[in-house]
N, C-alpha and C positions, 0 to 999 in steps of 0.2 A: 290743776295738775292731773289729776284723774281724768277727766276727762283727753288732755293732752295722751296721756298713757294709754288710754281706751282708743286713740284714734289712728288707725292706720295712714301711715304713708305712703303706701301705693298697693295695689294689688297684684295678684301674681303667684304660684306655686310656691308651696314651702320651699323654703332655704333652710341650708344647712351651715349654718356657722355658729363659731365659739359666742360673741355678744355682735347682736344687731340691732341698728341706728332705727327706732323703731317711730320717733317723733323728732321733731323738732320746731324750737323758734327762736327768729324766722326760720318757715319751710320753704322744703323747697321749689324752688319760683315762682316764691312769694312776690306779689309789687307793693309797696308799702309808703303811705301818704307821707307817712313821720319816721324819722331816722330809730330804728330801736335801740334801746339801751342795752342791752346784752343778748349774749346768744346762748342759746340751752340744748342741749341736747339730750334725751332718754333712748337709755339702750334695753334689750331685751335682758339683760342680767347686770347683777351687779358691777361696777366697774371700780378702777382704782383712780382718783382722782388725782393723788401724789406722781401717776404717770401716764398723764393725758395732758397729749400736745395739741393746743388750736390756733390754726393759724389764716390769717384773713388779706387775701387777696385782694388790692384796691383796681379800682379800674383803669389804672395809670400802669398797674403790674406790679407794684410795692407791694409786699408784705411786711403786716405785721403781727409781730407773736404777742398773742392774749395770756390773760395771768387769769388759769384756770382754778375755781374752787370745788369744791363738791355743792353737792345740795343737802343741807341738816336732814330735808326730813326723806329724803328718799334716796338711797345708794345706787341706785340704777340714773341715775341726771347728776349731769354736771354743768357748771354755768361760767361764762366769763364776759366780764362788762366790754364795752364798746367805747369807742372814742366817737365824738358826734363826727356823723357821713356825712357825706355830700351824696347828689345825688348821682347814680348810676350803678351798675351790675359790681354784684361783689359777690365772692367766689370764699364759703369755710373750708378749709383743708382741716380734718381732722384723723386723731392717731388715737385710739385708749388700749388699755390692755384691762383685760376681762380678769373675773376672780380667779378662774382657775389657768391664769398667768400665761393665757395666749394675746399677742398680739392684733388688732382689728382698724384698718383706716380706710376712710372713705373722702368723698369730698360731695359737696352742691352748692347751686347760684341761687341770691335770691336780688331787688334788686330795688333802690328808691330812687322816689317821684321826685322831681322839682318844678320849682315854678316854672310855666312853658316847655318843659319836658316834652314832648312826644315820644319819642322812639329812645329807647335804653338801648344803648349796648350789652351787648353780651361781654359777660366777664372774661378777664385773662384764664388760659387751660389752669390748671392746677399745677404748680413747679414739682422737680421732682426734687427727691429726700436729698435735705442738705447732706447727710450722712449714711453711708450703706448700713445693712443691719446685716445680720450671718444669715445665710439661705437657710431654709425648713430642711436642707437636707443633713448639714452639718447638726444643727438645733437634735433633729431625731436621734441621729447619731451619736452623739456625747450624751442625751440622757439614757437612749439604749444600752449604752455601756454604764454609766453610771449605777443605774437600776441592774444589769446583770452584776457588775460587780459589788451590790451591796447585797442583792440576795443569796449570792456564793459566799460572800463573807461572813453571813448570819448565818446559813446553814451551814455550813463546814462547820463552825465551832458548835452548835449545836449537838454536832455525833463528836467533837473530843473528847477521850474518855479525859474527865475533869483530871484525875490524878497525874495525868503528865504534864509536867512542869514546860515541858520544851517546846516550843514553837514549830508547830508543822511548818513545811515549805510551803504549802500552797496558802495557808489561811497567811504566811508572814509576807506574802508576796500581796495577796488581796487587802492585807492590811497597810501596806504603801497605796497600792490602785483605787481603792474602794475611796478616801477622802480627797484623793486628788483627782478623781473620774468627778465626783460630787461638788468640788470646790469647782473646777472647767464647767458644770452643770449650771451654776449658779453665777460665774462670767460671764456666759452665754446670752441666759435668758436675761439680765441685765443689761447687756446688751442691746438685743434684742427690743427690750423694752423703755429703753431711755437713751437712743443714737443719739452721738453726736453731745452726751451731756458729759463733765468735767471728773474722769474716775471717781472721785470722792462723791460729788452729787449725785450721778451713777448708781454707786454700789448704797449710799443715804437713801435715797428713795426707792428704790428695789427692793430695800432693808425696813421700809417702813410698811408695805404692803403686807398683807396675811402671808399672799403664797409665796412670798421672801422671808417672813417670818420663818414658816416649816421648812422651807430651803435651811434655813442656819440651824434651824433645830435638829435637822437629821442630819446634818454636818458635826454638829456638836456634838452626836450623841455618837455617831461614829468613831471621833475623834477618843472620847472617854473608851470606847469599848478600845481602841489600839492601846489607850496605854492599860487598859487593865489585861491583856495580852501581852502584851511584848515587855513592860515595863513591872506591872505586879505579878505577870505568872499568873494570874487568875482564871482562867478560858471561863470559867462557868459566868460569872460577873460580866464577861466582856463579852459572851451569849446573847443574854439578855438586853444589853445595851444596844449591841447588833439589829437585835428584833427588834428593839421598840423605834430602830429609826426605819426599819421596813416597815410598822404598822405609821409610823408618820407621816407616810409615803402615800397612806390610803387618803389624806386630806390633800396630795395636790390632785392638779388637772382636774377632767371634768365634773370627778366627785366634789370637788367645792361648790359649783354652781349651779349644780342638779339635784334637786333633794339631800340634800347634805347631811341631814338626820340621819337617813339610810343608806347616802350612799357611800358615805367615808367609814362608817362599820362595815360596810357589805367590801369595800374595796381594802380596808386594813385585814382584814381575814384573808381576804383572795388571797395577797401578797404576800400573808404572812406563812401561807399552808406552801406557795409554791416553793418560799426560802426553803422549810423542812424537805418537801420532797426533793425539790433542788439537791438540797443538802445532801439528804442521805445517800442518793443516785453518786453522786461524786466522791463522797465516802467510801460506797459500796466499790467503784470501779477503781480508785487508790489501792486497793486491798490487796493484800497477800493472798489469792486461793486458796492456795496448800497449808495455810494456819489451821489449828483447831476452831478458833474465833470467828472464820469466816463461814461458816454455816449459820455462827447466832447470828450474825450482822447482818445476812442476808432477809434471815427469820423479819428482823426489827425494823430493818429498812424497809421490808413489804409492807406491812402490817404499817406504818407511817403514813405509807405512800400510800395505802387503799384509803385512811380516813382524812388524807390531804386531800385525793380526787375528789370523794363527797363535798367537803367544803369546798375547794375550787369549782365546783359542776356547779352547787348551791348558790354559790357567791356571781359566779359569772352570769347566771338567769337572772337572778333581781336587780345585779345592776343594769341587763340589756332591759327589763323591763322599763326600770328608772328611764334610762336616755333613748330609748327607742318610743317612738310615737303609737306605735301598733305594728301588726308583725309584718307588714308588704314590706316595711322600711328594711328589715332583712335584709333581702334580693333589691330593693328599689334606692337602694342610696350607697355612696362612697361606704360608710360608717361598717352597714347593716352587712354586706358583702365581706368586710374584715371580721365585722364578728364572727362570722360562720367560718372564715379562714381558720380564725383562730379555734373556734371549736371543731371543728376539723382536725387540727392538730391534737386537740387534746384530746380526743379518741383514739387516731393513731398511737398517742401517750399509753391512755388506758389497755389499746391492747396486748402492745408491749409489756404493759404490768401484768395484764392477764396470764400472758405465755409464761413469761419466767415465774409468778405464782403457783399457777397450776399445770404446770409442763418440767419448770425446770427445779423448781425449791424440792419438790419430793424426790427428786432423782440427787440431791446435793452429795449424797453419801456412794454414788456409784459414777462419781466421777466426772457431774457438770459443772462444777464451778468454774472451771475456766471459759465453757461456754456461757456462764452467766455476766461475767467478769464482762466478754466482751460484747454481748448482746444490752447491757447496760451501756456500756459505751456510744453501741449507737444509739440507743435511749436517750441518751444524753446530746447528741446529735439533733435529733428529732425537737429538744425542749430546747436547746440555740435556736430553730431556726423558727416557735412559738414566741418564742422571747423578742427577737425580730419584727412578726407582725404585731406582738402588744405593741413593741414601742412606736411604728407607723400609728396602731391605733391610737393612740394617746396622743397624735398631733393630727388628726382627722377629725373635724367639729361632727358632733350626733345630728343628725336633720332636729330641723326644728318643726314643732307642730304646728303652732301658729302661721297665718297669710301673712302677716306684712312681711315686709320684703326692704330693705334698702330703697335707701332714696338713690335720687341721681348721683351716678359716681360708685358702683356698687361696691363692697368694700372689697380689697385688693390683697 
């Protein structure tokens, strides 16, 4: 098996995907004297084996579906036995979905000998998906919103002052959208990752996976913080419940499957400083100007926001360090070009902090508050339309550093 894992399947420029088909056996077009008894396949990262579909194309054009297991001693392979061949071209169709719960299918031919054989057929094309799955654009979409509305909903109660019993409008409105944005988050990717299987088996094996697991856990824990808002009057309690399902957030996608030691701390922080500054911005632009209050608010909110950017600025470097190969991949890759997007934004961000800092907070007493009121607004503009390209980032696999490459069939 080591050896297997050490050996590339083809050569050819880094690729850039979530998990790739990095071995296999039989490879691909292979010609093989004896019928093999199972097919295996090793991917570049851990996969989930509860929702990995293989399926084997005979040379007549029949398919049949394999009863896939994992492999005990290695999480990156998975295996499933064979029924004795005959001889001629046979075509694997296969589908996994990676740890950090993206989707990944490929296909190749490999092909056996028989007695007086000469010339093999080439195998039937590969069928297409018994069942659609939802497009990458929808997918981005409901967890864009998802993820805005759970980080609005952690920071917003964040700045209620604890002592009021009453339900603001907008945190009781995020606290309808924020579990039902999250719940459609978790249909999807289900989905997505198990077409065409029986709702119940479905939502069972989606449920059995890790990043299914933290899917329900930040559900759950959303869930508790509505009712310690809306039901015990708590805001402070229902706070904290809030954030800890934002810092749960830092274990999906590709923090799972990239250094995960580092990088699901490095990503639970990121996440958790943007709710606050989020937070406070939305706060701050809710506000009454003309109150006495809104001069401290704006004090507090600054002073949030200046040691959210450090953490954000901190947090966002180590994990491009983590998923980025070395810095060409910057400018040289899908990935690398969104990061910068996104840092891009978050400068624009910080200058806007800057202005209203050191332009507008000192003038607060001679009559800019309304101009602060509404130049946070467009502030908040600016972090919609950052929030945007996180979420494309987060469905754009990091290049990868290694050569192999996909076998035939590259994954789709």
């Amino acid at each position: 098996m080591a050896g297997l894992l050490a050996t590339p399947v083809g050569s050819g420029p880094a690729t850039a995907l979530h998990a790739h088909l990095v071995a296999s056996s039989p490879a691909a077009g292979d010609t093989l004297g004896q019928p093999p008894a199972e097919v295996l396949l090793a991917f570049s990262e851990p996969v989930e084996a509860a929702l990995t579909g293989i399926r084997l194309v005979r040379p007549d054009g029949s398919i049949l579906e394999l009863v896939v297991r994992a492999d005990p001693a290695d999480v990156r392979v998975v295996l499933a036995p064979l029924p004795a061949l005959d001889a001629g071209g046979y075509r694997v169709v296969w589908r996994v979905v990676s740890a950090d719960g993206h989707t990944v299918a490929g296909d190749y031919a490999f092909y056996v000998e028989g007695a007086g054989t000469e010339v093999l057929a080439a195998p039937p094309p590969p069928p297409a998906e018994p069942h659609p799955t939802p497009p990458v654009a929808l997918r981005t979409a409901v967890e864009g919103l998802a993820m805005a509305a759970l980080l609005l909903f952690a920071g917003s109660l964040l700045f209620q002052d604890p002592g009021v019993r009453a339900v603001p409008r907008l945190a009781a409105a995020l606290a309808i959208l924020a579990p039902l944005l999250l719940a459609g988050d978790f249909l999807v990717w289900a989905v997505t990752a198990s077409p065409g299987a029986e709702p119940a088996a479905m939502l069972g094996s989606a449920g059995r996976t890790t990043a299914g697991r933290i899917e329900l856990l930040r559900l759950g824990l959303v869930l508790l913080a509505v009712w310690a808002l809306v039901l015990a009057r708590r805001p402070r309690p229902a706070a904290i419940l809030a954030l800890a399902a934002v810092l749960a957030s830092g274990a999906l996608g590709h923090a799972l499957a990239r250094s995960p030691l580092a990088s699901i701390p490095a990503k639970a922080v990121h996440l958790g400083a943007v709710a606050v500054w989020l937070g406070g911005l939305v706060r701050l632009a809710g506000a009454d100007p003309d109150t006495e209050d809104f001069p401290r608010l704006a004090r507090r909110v600054s002073s949030v926001a200046l040691i959210s950017v450090a953490l954000i600025g901190t947090t966002g470097i180590l994990q491009a360090v983590l998923l980025l190969p070395d810095l060409s991949a910057l400018w040289g890759s899908g990935y690398g070009r969104l990061v910068l997007a996104k840092a891009g934004g978050l400068a624009a961000l910080v200058a806007l902090g800057a202005f209203h800092r050191f332009r507008l907070l000192p003038r607060l007493d001679a009559g800019s508050a309304p101009t602060l009121r509404r130049s946070v607004r467009r502030e908040i503009l600016v972090f919609a339309i950052v929030l945007l390209v996180a979420a494309w980032l987060a469905q754009v696999p990091p290049p990868d550093a290694g050569s192999a490459t996909l076998i035939e069939g590259a994954a789709r």
